[in-house]
N, C-alpha and C positions, 0 to 999 in steps of 0.2 A: 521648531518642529510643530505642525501642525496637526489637529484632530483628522483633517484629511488625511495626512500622508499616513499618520499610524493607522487607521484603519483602512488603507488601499495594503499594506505595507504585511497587518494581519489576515485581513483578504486573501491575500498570494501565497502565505505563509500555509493557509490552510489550504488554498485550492493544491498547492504544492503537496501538502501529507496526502490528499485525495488520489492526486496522480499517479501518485509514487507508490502507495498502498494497494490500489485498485487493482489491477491486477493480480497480484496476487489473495486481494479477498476474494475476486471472483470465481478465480479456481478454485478455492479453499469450498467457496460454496457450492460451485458446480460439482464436484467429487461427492462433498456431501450430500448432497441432493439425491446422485446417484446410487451413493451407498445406502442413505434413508429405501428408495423405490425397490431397489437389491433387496435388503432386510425384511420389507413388508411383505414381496414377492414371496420369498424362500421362508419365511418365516426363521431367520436365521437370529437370534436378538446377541450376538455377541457385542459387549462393548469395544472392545480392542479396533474388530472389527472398523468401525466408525476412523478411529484415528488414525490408523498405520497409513490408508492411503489417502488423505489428507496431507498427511509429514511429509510423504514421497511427492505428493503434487507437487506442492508448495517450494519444496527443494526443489527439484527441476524446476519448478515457474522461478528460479530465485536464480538460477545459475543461466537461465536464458534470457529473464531481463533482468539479471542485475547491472550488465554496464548500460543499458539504456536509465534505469533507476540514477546509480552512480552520477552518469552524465546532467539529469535533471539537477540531481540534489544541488553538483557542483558551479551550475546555473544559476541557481536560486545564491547560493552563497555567494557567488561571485557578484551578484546584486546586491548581495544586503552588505556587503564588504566596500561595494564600490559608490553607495548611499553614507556611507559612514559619519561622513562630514556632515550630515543633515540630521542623525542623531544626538549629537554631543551638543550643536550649535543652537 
């Protein structure tokens, strides 16, 4: 096993959590964002406020790409699964 292949290996592992995460940070943050401009607007300062539709984002952003997620992760796995022999060796 080589310094090359562990970091190509750590590389993908991360571009991986990037992929997989992203979208749902982006909604997490675009909601935010919104509800921040809301808040400053209306002069509304509730905290609650802030979280409840974040949660609700993020759930539907979770149930709309969760099998595209799923399918990644299972991708990824099925690569470092089918690498295996270059691990131990």
């Amino acid at each position: 096993m080589s310094q090359e292949f562990v970091i190509s290996m750590a590389e993908k592992g991360v571009f991986a959590v990037l992929v997989i995460a992203g979208p749902l940070l982006v909604i997490a943050l675009g909601i935010g964002l919104a509800v921040s401009i809301f808040q400053a607007t209306t002069q509304i300062q509730e905290q609650t406020l802030a979280f409840v539709p974040k949660i609700v984002g993020v759930l539907v952003a979770l149930i709309v790409f969760g099998p595209w997620m799923l399918s990644h992760m299972l991708s990824f796995a099925s690569e470092i699964f089918g690498n295996l022999h270059r691990f131990v060796g």
